[in-house]
N, C-alpha and C positions, 0 to 999 in steps of 0.2 A: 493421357498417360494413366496406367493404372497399376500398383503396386500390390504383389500379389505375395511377396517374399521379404521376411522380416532381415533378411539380412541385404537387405536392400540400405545406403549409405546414408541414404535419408532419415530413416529409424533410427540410427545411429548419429546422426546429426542433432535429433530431437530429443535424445536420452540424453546428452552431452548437455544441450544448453538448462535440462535441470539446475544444472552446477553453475558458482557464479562466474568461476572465472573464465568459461565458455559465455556466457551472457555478456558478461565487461566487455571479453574481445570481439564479439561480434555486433557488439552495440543491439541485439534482438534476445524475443523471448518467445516460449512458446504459453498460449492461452487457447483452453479445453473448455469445452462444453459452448451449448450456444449460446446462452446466457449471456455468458463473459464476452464470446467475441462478436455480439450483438453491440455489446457496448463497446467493443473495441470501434467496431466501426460508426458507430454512432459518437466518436468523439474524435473522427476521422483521422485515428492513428494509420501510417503506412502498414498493408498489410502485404508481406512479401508472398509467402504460399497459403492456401488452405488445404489439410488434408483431411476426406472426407469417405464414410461407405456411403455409396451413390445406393444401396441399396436401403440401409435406412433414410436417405432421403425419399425415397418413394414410400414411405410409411409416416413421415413425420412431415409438415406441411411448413413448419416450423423451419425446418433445418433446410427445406428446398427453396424458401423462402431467401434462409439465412447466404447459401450458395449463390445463389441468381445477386443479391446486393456486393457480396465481395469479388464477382468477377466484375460487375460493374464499376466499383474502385480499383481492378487492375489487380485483384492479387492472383497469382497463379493458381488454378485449381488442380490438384490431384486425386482420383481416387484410389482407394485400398480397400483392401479385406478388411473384414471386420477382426483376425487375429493381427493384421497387421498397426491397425489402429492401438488393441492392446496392448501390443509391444511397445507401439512410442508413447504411450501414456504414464501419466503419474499417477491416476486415481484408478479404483477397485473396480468403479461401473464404466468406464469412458462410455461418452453423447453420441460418437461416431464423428466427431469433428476436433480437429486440431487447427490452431493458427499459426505462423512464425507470424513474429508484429515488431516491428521498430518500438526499442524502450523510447518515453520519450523522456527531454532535455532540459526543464524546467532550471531556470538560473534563479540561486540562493538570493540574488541582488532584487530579481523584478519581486518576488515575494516578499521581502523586508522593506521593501520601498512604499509598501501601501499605508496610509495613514492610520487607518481600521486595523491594524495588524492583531491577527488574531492565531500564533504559531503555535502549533502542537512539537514537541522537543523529543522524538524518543532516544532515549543516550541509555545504552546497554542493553536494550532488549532481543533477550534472544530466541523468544518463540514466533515464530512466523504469524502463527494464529494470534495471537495477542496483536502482534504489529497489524496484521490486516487489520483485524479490527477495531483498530486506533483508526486508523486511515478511513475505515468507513462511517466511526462516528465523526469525526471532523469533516467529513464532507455532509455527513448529516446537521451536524451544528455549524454550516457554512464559516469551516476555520479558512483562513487566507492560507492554508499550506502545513505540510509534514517536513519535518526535519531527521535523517537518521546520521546520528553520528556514529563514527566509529567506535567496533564493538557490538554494534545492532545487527539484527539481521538484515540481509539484503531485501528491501520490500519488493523486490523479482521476482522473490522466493516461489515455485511453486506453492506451496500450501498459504504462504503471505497473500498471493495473488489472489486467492480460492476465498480467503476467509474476506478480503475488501468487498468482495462484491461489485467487481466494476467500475469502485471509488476511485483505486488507482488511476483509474484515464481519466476522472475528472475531476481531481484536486492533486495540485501541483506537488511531489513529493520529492526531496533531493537526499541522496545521500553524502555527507561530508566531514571536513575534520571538525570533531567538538571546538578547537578554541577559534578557527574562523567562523565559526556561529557565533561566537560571544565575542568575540572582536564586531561584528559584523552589529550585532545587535547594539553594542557598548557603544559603536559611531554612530549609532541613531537614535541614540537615547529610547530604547525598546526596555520597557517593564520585563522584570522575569519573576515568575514564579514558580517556586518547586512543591512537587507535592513528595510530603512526606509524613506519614503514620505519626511521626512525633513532631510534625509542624507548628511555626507560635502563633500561627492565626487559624481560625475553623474557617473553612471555604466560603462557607456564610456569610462571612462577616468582612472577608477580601475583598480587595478592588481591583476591578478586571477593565479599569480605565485601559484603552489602547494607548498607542503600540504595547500588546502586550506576548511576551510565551510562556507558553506551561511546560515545565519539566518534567519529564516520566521517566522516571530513571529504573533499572533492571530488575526481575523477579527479585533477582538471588542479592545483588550489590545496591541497589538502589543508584540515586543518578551518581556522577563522579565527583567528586573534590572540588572540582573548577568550577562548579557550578556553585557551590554556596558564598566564594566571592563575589559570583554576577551577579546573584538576587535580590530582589529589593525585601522578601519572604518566604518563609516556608508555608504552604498551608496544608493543614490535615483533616483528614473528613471519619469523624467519630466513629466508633463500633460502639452497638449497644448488646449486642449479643456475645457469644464467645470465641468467635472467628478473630483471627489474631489479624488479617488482612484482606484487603481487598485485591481480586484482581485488577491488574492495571488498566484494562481497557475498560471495567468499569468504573473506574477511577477515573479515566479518559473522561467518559460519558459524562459523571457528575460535573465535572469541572468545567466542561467547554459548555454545557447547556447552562449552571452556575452563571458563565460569563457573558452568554448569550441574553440570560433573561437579564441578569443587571442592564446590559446597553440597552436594551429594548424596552427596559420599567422607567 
């Protein structure tokens, strides 16, 4: 099959699951570039279609490569025009590959259940880009899992998707309601920490004993209400210059590696 006309249903199938609540209902998403669905399939997510120009395949070794492994896993191959690839794309250069991929299912219970627990919290984040790349430092700092409560962006996100790097298929990430996280946490006796600019401990000086989570709470709001009940602390990570804040994802960073080299010293 080769798809030569943007108003072909398919294109429109794949502009739609941008959005979330085309994602929710179809339980799928779509992931661009070979990169990303190199590791889609190297973390052997179901891959339903790939759409692809069979003509940059004959230039890139890479992407004919990438083709040959995902019929091999059974996902449909289609090709198309390279305007028709732009069409169902999200980004400004498209690779000449698109995937539809089963999100996957990761349960909030198998993740809190680990004795090690090492939960990144984001509650209220709304830039995609930030959210990814929370997700990709915690799977850099081997966190047990990403938590997005309501109010966060949907880690589906195209651009969330973009900025992980990958991470997304290989650290468990769930989205859910903030107070069954802290229910959930509260029945397991799980440590919480929030980070926050006017925290009463320096990060330094914290203890990142397991079960433990870290709160990242929103650009704009910081984390919610409910959360300074659940915490055993706030902790804050100094500014010596004039910058009034930290981005969150590097706030992310310090914290989880913070809590990484404690267990490890």
């Amino acid at each position: 099959m080769r798809i030569t006309s943007t108003k072909n249903p398919l294109v429109r199938r794949l502009r739609d699951l941008a959005d979330r609540p085309a994602r929710e209902q179809e339980g799928r998403m779509v992931v661009e570039g070979v990169r990303l669905v190199e590791e889609v399939l190297d973390a052997r997510l179901p891959v339903e279609l790939l759409l692809y120009d069979p003509a940059e395949g004959t230039r890139d070794a890479r992407l004919a490569a990438l083709v040959s492994k995902a019929s091999a896993a059974g996902a449909r191959l289609i090709e198309a025009e390279p305007h028709v690839i732009a069409a169902a794309s999200q980004v400004d250069t498209p690779q000449g590959v698109l995937a539809v991929v089963e999100m996957p299912k990761p349960e909030l219970s198998a993740i809190l259940g680990r004795p090690d627990l090492l939960l990144v919290v984001a509650d209220r984040i709304q830039d995609p880009g930030n959210l990814g790349t929370i997700i990709r430092v915690a799977d850099a700092a081997g966190a047990t899992g990403v938590v997005a409560t309501r109010g966060t962006v949907d880690p589906y996100n195209p651009k969330a998707v973009r900025a992980s790097m990958g991470s997304l298929f290989h650290i468990p990430v769930v989205s859910c309601e903030r107070n069954d996280v802290i229910q959930e946490l509260e029945a397991r006796n799980s440590r919480v920490l929030i980070a926050d600019q006017r925290g009463a401990v320096d990060y330094t000086a914290a203890s990142y004993t397991p079960p433990l989570a870290i709160v990242l709470g929103g650009e704009a709001e910081g984390a919610h209400p409910d959360w300074r009940e659940a915490a055993v602390t706030s902790v804050r990570i100094p500014l010596y210059g004039r910058a009034e804040s930290l981005n969150v994802a590097i706030a992310a960073a310090l914290l989880l590696y913070e809590a990484r080299r404690t267990r490890e010293g």
